[in-house]
C-alpha positions in Angstrom: -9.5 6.9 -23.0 -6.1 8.4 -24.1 -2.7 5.8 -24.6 -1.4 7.3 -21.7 -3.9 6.1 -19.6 -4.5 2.8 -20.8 -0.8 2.5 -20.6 -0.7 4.0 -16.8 -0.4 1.6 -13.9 -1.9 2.4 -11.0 0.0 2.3 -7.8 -0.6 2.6 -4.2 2.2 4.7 -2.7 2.9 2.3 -0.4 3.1 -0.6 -3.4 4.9 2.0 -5.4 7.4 2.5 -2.6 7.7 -1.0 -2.4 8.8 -1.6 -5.9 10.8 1.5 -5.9 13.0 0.0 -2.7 12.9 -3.8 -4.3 14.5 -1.8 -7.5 16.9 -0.5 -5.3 18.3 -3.5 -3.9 18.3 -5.3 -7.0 19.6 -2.6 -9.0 22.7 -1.5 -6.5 23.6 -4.2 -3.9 21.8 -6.9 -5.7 23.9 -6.4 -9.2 27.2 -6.1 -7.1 26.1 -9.8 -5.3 25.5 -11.6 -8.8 28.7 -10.2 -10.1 30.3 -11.4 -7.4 28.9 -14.8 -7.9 29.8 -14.6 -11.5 34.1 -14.0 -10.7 33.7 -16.5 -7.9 32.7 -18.8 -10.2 35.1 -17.9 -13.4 38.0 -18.3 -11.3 37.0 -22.0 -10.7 38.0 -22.6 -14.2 36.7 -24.9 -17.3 33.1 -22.6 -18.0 31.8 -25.2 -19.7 31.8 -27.8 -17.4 30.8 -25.4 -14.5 27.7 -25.5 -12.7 27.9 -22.6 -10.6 28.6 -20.3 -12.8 25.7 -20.9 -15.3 23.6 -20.7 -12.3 25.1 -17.4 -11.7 24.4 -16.3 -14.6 21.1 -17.4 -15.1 20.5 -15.6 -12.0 21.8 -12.7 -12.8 19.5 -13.1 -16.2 16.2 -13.3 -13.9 17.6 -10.4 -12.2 18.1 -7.7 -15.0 14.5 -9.0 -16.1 12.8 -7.8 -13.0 14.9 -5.0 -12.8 13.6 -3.9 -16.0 9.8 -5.0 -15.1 10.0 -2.9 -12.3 11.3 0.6 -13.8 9.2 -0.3 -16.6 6.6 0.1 -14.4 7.3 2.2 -12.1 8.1 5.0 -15.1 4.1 4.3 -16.0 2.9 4.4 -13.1 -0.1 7.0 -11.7 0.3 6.9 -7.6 -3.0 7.6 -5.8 -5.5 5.9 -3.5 -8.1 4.3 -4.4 -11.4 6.6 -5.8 -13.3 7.0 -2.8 -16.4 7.2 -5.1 -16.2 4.9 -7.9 -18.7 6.2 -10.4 -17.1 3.9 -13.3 -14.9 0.9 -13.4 -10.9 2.4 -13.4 -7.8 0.9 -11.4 -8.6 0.6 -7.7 -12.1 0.0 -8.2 -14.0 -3.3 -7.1 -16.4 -4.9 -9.6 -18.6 -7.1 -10.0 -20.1 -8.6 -13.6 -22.8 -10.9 -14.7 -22.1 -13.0 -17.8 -24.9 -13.2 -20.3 -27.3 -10.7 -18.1 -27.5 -13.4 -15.7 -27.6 -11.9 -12.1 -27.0 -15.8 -10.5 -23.4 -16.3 -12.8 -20.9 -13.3 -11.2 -17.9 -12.7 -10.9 -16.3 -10.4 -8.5 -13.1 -9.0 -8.6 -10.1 -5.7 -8.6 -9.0 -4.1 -11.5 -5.2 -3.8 -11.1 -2.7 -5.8 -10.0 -2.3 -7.8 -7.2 1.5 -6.9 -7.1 0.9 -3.0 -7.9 -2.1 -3.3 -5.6 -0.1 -4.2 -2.5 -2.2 -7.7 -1.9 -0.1 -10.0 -0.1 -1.4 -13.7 1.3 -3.6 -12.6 3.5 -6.3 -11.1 0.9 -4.9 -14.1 -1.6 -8.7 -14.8 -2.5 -9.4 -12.0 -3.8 -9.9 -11.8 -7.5 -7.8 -8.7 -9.5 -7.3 -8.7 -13.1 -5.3 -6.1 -15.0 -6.8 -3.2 -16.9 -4.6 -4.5 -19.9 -6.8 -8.0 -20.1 -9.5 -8.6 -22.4 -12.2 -8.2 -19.8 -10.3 -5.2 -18.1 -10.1 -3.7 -21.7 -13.9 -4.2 -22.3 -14.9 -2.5 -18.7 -12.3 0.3 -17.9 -14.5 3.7 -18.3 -18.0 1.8 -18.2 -20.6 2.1 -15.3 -22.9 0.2 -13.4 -25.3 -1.3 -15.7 -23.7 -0.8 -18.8 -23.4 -4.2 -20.9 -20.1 -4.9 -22.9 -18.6 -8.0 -25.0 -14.9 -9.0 -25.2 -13.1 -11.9 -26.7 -11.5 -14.1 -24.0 -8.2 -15.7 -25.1 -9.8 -19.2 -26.6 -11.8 -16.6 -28.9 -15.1 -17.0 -27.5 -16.6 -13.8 -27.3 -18.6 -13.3 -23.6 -21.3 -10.7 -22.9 -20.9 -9.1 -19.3 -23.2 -6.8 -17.7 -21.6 -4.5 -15.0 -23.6 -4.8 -11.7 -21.8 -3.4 -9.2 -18.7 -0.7 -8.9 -17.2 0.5 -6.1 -13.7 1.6 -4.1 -11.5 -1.5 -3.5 -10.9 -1.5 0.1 -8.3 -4.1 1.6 
């Protein structure tokens, strides 16, 4: 699998429209609000002493984070639907796993993003764990079947056999 494509996030237009518009606001009338905030504030006087202005521009902090989250990724992400046949695991795809080769311990879950994936409350149990996660890494390109080991994050290193693959539908 190519950089590129490890590196791709994969978007629903509709989630990728969402970004794009929550970019928008933050980016245009959002900036102009914080700013705002921020001379309200300095015209108050002492800085150091003045509450509303570090909140302002902590806020304003948080802000330019998110705005550079979100053209981060929307500059790598790969708009599309879900594959309507899912051969192999990839973004979009539903999957299910058994640790160890044991058919009674799975786990089923969405590669992606909950975010990128357009989940909101309503589908809040569903599982999704990123393509860029240990177990993501270890399954992105394999098929039904196909057995695979990855380290988890405490260093443990867990066998997983893929037992089911298919289009994620919400």
């Amino acid at each position: 699998m190519s950089e590129t494509t490890t590196n791709a996030i994969w978007l629903t237009q509709e989630a990728y429209d969402k970004l794009q518009g929550e970019l928008d606001q933050l980016s245009g009338p959002g900036r102009a609000e914080v700013s705002q905030k921020i001379a309200r504030a300095r015209d108050e006087g002492d800085l150091r002493e003045n509450g509303g202005y570090h909140a302002a521009r902590e806020e304003q902090g948080v802000q330019e984070a998110r705005i550079r989250q979100l053209a981060d990724m929307l500059r790598r992400a790969q708009v599309g639907e879900a594959p309507a046949n899912a051969d192999e695991v990839g973004p979009g795809t539903q999957v299910t796993i058994a640790f160890d080769g044991d058919e009674s311990d799975t786990d089923t879950f969405v590669l992606g993003s909950r975010e990128l994936l357009g989940l909101d409350e309503s589908v809040s149990d569903t599982n999704v764990y990123s393509p860029q996660s240990p177990l993501g890494a270890a399954i992105l390109g394999k098929k039904k079947g196909d057995a695979v080991s990855y380290v988890a994050p405490n260093g443990r290193s867990i066998d997983v056999t893929i037992v089911k693959v298919e289009p994620f539908q919400s």
